[in-house]
N, C-alpha and C positions, 0 to 999 in steps of 0.2 A: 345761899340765899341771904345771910345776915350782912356777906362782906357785898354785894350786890345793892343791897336796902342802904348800907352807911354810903356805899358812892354816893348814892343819889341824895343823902341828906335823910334818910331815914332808917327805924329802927324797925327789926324783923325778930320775931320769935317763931320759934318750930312748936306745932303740940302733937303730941301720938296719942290718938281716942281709941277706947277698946269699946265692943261693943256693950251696950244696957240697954236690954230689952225695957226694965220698969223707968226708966230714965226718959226713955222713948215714949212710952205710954204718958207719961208726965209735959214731957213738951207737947205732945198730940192734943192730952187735954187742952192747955193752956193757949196753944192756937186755935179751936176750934172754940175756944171762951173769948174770942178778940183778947187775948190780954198781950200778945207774940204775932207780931208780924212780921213778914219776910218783905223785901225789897227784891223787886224785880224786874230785871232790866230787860228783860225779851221772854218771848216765848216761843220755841219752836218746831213745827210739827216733826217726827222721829224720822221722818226721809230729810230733813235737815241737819242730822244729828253730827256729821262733819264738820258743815257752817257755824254749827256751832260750839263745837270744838277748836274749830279756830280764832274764833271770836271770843272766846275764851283764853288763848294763849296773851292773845293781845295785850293784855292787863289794863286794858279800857274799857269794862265794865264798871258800871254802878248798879250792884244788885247780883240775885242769881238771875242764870242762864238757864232754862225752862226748858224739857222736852214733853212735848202731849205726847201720851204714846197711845190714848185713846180719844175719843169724842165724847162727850157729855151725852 
């Protein structure tokens, strides 16, 4: 990944997250207080979940990639 990022003129760092349940509880808050918001570049219903995975590899995204897996 990093010798990939310098080709192209940019710098890449790796991070390994482990899970935090209260961590999780804290960004939740924090989103649901408008103080965090996500960018998001598409949304797509779960019978697209391919399409969207591929559109994902692309690294032509601006934002995340979105799956409804229900209806409102």
């Amino acid at each position: 990944m990093a010798t990939a990022a310098q080709q192209a003129g940019k710098r890449a760092t790796g991070i390994l997250v482990e899970p935090d349940g209260a961590a999780l509880t804290t960004i939740a808050r924090l989103i649901d207080a408008g103080a965090v918001a996500a960018e998001v570049d598409e949304v797509f219903p779960l019978a697209d979940a391919a399409e969207a995975h591929r559109r994902g590899e692309t690294g032509r995204t601006r934002g995340k990639l979105v799956l409804r897996v229900a209806e409102d």
